[in-house]
N, C-alpha and C positions, 0 to 999 in steps of 0.2 A: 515803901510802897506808896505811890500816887496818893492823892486822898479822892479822886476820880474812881479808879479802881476800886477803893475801900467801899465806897457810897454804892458800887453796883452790884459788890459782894453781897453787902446788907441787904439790898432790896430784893435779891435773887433768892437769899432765905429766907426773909420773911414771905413770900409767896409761893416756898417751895412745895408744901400742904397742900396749896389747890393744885399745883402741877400732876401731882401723884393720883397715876389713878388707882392705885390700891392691890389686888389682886386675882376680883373679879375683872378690873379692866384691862390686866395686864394679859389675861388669859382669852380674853373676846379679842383684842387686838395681834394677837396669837395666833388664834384661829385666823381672823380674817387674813391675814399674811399666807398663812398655810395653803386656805383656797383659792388665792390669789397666784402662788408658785402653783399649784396644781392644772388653775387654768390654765395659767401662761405656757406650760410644760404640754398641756392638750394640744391648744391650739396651735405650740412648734411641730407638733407630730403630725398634724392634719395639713398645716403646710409644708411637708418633705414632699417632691414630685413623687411620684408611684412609677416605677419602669413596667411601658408596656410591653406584651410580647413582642416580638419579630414576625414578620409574616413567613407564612412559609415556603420555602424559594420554590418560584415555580418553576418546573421540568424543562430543560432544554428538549425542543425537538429535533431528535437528529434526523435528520434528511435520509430517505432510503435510496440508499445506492441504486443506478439505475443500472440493468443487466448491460453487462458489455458485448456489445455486438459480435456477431461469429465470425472466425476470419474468415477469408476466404482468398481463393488462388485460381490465376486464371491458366489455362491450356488452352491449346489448339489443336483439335481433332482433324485431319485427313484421311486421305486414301480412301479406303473403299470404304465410305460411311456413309448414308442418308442424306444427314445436315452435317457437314463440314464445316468448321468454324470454330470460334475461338468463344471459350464456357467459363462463366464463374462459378466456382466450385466449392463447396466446403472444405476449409482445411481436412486433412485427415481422409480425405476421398481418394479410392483406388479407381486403375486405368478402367473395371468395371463401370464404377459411376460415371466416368469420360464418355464411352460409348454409349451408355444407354439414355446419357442428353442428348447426344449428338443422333438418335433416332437408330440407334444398331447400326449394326454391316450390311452394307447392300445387298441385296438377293445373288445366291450365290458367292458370296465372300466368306472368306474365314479371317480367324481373327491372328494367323498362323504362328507369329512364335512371340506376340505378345503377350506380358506377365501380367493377367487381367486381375490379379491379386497383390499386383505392387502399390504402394501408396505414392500418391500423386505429389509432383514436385511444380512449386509456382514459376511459371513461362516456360513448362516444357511443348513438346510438340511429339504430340502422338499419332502414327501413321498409321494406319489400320490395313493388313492384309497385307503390309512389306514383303520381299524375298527372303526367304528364308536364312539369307546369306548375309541379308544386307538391314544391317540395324540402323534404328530408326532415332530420331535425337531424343536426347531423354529416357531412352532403354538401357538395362542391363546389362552388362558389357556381355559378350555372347562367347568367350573361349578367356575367362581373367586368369589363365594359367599364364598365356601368352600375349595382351595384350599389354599394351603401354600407354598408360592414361596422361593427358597432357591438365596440370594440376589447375592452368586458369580457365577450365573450359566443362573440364568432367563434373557429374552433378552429385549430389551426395549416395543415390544408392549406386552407383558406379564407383565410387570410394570407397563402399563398403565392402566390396568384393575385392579389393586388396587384400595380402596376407594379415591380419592380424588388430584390422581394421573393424569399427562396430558404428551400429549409430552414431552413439556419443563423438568419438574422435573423427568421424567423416564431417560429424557438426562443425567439431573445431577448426578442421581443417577449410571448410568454407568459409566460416569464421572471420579466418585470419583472412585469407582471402580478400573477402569484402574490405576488412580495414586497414587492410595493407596496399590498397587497391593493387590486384594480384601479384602470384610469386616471378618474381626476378630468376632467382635460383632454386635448383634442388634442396641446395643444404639449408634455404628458410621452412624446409618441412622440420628440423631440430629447434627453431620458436616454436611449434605447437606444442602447447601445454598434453604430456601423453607421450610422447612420442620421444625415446630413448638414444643412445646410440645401437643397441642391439636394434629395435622397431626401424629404426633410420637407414640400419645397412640391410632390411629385409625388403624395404619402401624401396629403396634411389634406383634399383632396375628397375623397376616397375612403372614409374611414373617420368614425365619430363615436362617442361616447361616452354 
């Protein structure tokens, strides 16, 4: 062993006595360690962020739908009327409401074989006081035992006076119409959705093109 080494041993002992501080100051230097982890351990916990609430989402406003306008449909009143002319009308309005814009029937007219309870169809043309014999554009067909409706031209309640026809498929059958731009033939009454081979061979005398 060095004799360096040996000389630091010795002096290291011989002043080991003052070094010690005994038991009372083992136990103060103890403590103070103790407080010292306690503080430190505080003051990490008082440094952690704190998560603040969220606010709370505020309401989408939904927009109030704005009422959609009524449709409406226009005619043309003639013949023996008041104010003859041509009326914007509420969807859904019968040939009643036609006349009685158009100011009624003239003095002394009648309204004679028009169906003043039918519902109005858009660009028809209602004559007021026609012959009896002789129908008027946009009416009823007047004998559908026997007439023959020509299918790009007839209008939906004129459809529905076919055998076996209703609302619904006179719709269809305009329908198609419109986005076919009109029938070619007979037998494109068998594309309307409704319309069978039985409904089809009750249709083809009835109608033409």
């Amino acid at each position: 062993m060095p004799p360096t080494f040996q000389a630091f041993r010795a002096a290291l002992a011989s002043k080991a006595p003052a070094l010690d501080p005994g038991r009372p100051g083992l136990r103060v230097l103890l403590a103070v360690a103790l407080l010292a982890a306690a503080v430190a351990a505080f003051f990490l916990w008082r440094s952690q962020p704190s998560p603040e609430p969220l606010p709370p989402p505020t309401p989408i406003a939904r927009p109030t739908p704005s009422p959609s306008p009524q449709t409406k449909l226009t005619v043309h009143v003639t013949g023996k009327i008041r104010k003859p002319g041509v009326y914007l009308l509420p969807s859904g309005s019968r040939v009643t409401d036609a006349v009685k814009a158009a100011g009624g029937v003239s003095r002394g007219a009648s309204t004679g074989s028009l169906n003043l309870a039918r519902r109005l169809i858009d660009g028809e043309q209602i004559v007021v006081g026609a012959p009896a014999g002789q129908a008027a554009p946009g009416a009823p067909l007047t004998d559908p035992a026997t007439a023959v409706l020509d299918l790009n031209s007839a209008t939906t309640d004129q459809l529905e006076q076919l055998p076996g026809v209703g609302e619904v498929l006179a719709g269809r059958i305009v329908e198609f119409r419109t986005s076919h731009g009109g029938f070619t033939a007979i037998e494109q009454l068998r594309e309307v959705s409704g319309i069978g081979p039985r409904k089809y061979d009750e249709l083809k005398a009835k109608v033409r093109v």
